[in-house]
Structures are given as structure tokens and as C-alpha cells.
N, C-alpha and C positions, 0 to 999 in steps of 0.2 A: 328300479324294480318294475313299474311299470311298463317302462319301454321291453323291456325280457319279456313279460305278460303277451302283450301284446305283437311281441313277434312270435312268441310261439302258438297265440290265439290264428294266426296269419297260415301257418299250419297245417290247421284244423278240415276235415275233408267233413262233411255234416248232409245226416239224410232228415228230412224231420217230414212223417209223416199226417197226412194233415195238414199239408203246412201251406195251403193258398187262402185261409181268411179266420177270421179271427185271432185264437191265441197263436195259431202256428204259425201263420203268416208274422205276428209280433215278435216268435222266436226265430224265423229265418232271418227277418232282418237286423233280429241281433247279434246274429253271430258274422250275418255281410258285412254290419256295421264296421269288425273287427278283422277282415279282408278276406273269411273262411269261405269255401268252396262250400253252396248249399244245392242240395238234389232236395226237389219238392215234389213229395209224392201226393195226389189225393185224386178223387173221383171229378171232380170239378176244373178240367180243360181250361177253361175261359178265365177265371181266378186264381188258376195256377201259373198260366203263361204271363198274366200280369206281374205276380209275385215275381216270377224269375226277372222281369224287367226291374222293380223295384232295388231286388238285390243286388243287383249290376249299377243302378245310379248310387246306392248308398257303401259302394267298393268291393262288393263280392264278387264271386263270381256263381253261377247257378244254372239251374236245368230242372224244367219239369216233368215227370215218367207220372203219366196215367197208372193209377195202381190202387187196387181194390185189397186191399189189406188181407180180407178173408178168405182172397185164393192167394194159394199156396204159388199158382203157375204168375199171377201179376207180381207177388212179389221177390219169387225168380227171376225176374224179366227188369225189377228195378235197382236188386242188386248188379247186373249184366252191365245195365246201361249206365249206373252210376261208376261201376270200375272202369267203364274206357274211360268216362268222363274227366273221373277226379282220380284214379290210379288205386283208389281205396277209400277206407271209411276206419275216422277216427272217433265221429261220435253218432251215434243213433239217438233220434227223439223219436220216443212211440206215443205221437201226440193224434193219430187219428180215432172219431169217435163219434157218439150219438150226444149233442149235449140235451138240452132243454127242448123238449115239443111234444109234439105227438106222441111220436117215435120212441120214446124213453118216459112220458107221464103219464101212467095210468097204474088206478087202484089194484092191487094184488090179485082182487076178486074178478078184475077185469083183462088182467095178463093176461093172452093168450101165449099160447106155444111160441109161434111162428116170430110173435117180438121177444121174446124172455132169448129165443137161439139166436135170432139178429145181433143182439147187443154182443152174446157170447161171442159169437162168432164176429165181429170187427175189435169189442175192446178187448179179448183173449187169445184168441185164434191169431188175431192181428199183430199181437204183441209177441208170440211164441213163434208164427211166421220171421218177422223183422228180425228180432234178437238172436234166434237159431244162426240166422244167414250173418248177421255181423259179428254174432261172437266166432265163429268159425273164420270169419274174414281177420278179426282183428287177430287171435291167435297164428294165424299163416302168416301174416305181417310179424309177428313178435316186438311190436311198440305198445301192447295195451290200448287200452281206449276205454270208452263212457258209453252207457246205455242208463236214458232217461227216460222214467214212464210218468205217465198222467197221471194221477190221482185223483180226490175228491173230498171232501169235508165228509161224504156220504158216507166214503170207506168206513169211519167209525162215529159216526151222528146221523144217525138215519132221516131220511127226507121222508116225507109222505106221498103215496103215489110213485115213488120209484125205486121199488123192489128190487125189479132187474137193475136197472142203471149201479145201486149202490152194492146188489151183490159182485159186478164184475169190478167194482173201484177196491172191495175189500179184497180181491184174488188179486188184484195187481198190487196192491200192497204186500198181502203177501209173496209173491213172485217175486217181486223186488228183492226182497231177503234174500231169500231160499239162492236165488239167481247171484245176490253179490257173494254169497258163500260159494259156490261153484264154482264164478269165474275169476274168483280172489287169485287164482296160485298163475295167470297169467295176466296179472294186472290189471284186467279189465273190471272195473269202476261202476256200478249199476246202484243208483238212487231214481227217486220221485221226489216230483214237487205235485203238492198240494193246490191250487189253487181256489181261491174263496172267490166272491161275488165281484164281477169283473165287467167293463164297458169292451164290445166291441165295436167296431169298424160303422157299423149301423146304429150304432150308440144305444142298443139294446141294453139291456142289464142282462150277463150272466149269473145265474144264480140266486139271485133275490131281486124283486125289484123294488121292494121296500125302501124306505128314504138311509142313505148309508150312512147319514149322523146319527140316527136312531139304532141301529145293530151294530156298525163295525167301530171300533176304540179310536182306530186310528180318521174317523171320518170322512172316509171318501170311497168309494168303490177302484177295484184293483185296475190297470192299463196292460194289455199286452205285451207294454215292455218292461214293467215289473216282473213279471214272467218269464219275459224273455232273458233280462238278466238274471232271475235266478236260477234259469236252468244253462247260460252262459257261465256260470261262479262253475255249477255242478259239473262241467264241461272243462274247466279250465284247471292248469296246474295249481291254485290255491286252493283247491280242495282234493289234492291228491290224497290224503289219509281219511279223505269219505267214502263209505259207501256201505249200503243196505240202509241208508238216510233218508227218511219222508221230509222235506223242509214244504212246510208249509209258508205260504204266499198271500196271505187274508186278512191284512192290516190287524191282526189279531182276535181277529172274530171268532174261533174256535178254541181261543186260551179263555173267554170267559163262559160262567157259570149264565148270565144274565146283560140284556144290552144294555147300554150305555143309558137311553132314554129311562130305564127302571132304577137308575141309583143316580137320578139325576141331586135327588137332593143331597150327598153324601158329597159329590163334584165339589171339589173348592176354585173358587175364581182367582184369579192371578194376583188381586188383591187382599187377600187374604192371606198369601204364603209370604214370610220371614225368608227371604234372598239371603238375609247375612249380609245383603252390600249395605246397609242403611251407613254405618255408621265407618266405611272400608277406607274412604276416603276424605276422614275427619281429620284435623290435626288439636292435640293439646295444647 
């Protein structure tokens, strides 16, 4: 069953915008990993030509198209250039965006216009550009396919300070929906993955930088290629009866009420719990 997976992973024709550093770059290379054709789209030239070499040592094959999400005519230009390349497109990742900085942190009181339309304009504008162009692509093809968007813990636990950023995470959540009902009756597949506090490339912390035994259950802050495979699963025929699906990616950090460090005293030690094996390999 796996080897089946895996050839039909081999298949797979993949745009993932966004996708020269950080998480996108950790989901290009997860899908090369698995021998798929990736087209990397994003503003950043020098980090994207990289990415396309990476994807090529780790068995892909890949191409990077400069492309600005929020015009309509770049990402005309990167569907073009991605059909001569790979013949079509099997899965869309709409992973381009504004994460953590300036750019997307500031108090309500201190939003201006000009960033609240920025954000719209790359994480909406960006997402209804891309999906428009490949669900038309994947419908002409008549094989179905997968459109995966980004999400956010923010979408529904608001951050403080980023108003804008977590209103456009909650519209792509909803789009996500609204979107796998539309293009359900042509097989085309459309989920988000959530992702929680995460190490990039620069060993930054996305998302919190708080100590991750203290906030997340699972103890460690997330890897791009946790990511990457689960929007690889979301991509893949094991999850062909999914869709209009948020999976979250956040070692559990959004399933609890309270961190870990505040119910430390409730925690039982490995010493204290009854295995059942004490007595499994006793004889009479």
C-alpha cells in the first residue's frame, strides 16, 4: 500500500505559494521528497532559486516564477509558466503571506488602512487569485485535485495586536468551506491546515516564543516538515473522503483550555502510573 502511495504521490504536479523559506519551503520539499513536480511561487528571487535546487537534490523536480499573489496579472503568468513546465496542476498550496512582524503586529487603535488592505490583499485576494486559476485548470483536466490553504490558531483564538492578520485567517477558514462545497461535484478536494508555534529555517520561533514545554502538551515547538507532511496526507489519496477540513498542526496547543506549566501539579510521573505489567510476567 505504500509503494501505491507513493507512486501516485510521484504524479502529483504542486504550485505552493510561498514557498522559498520557511513553512513553504518545508512543504516543497515535502512533496520532492516523494518525486512530485513543485513550481515555487513567491516575491523573494534569491530564496526561491535556492528552493528549486533543493528540490532537485531531494528527487523533485521544480521551477521558480516570481509572483506577487495580489496581482491578478503575476498570477496569470505563473499558471502559463507552471503548464509548459509540469503539463498541469494537481495540488495548489495557498501558503503565501504576512506572518509575524511589523507588517501584521499592531494594535487595532493603531491599524492603518493601508496595512489592514495589505494583508487582505495577499492572504485573500491571493488565495481567490490562485484557487480561481487551478480549480478551472483542475476541472479542464477532469482528474480532480486538492487545494490547501493556510490557516491560523488566530482564525478562531484571537492574538492581541493582530486584528488584520486573524481577520483574514478566519475568511480563509471560512472559504475553505464554502469552496469544498462548490467544488465537491468535480472532485476537487479543498482543506487547511492550521499551524501552531513553529521553528523556522533561522531558528526563529513562529508564533510564540515562549518556552514550548510550558504552552504546547506535546513539548516542542512545530518543524516545517510537520507541516509539510500534513498538508502532503491532505494532498494525497489517503485522504480522498476529506474535505472542507481545518486539521490542525500545534502539538496540541489549541485543544487545551490552560498550558501545561498551570496544571503541572495534577501531571503524574511515570512512576506513579499502574502499567499492568508488574505482575504480566510472574509465574505460579
Amino acid at each position: 500500500m505504500r509503494g501505491e502511495n507513493m507512486k501516485e504521490q510521484k504524479k502529483q504536479r504542486v504550485i505552493v505559494t510561498g514557498g522559498s523559506k520557511g513553512l513553504g519551503r518545508g512543504i516543497a520539499l515535502t512533496f520532492a521528497e516523494s518525486g512530485a513536480s513543485v513550481v515555487v511561487a513567491d516575491v523573494d528571487s534569491e530564496a526561491g532559486e535556492r528552493c528549486v535546487q533543493e528540490i532537485k537534490e531531494a528527487g523533485g523536480e521544480g521551477l521558480f516564477v516570481y509572483t506577487d499573489v495580489s496581482s491578478g496579472e503575476d498570477v496569470k503568468k505563473l499558471f502559463e509558466e507552471s503548464r509548459h513546465f509540469q503539463g498541469g496542476i494537481n495540488v495548489l498550496v495557498n501558503n503565501a503571506g504576512i506572518g509575524h512582524g511589523p507588517m501584521s503586529e499592531r494594535h487595532f487603535l493603531k491599524t492603518d488602512f493601508a496595512m489592514w488592505e495589505n494583508l487582505m490583499n495577499i492572504h485573500l485576494n491571493g488565495l481567490y487569485h490562485c484557487s480561481q486559476l487551478a480549480a478551472r485548470a483542475m476541472i479542464h483536466q477532469g482528474e480532480g485535485g486538492s487545494i490547501i490553504n493556510m490557516s491560523s490558531g488566530g482564525a478562531t483564538r484571537a492574538h492581541r495586536n493582530r486584528v488584520a492578520y486573524d481577520a483574514t485567517k478566519g475568511a480563509i477558514e471560512a472559504a475553505t468551506r464554502a469552496m469544498a462545497l462548490d467544488l465537491a461535484p468535480w472532485k476537487i478536494r479543498v482543506n487547511a491546515v492550521m499551524p501552531g508555534s513553529m521553528w523556522v529555517e533561522n531558528r526563529t520561533a513562529v508564533g510564540n516564543e515562549s518556552s514550548p514545554d510550558l504552552l504546547i502538551p506535546l513539548g516542542r515547538l512545530g518543524m516545517p516538515q510537520d507541516v509539510g507532511q500534513g498538508v502532503r496526507f491532505l494532498a494525497s489519496p489517503d485522504s480522498s473522503y476529506i474535505t472542507g477540513h481545518i486539521l490542525a498542526i500545534d502539538g496540541g496547543l489549541t485543544s487545551q483550555l490552560r498550558a501545561p506549566s498551570m496544571d503541572a501539579d495534577v501531571a503524574l510521573s511515570l512512576d506513579e502510573i499502574d502499567l499492568g505489567l508488574a505482575s504480566s510476567g510472574s509465574k505460579e
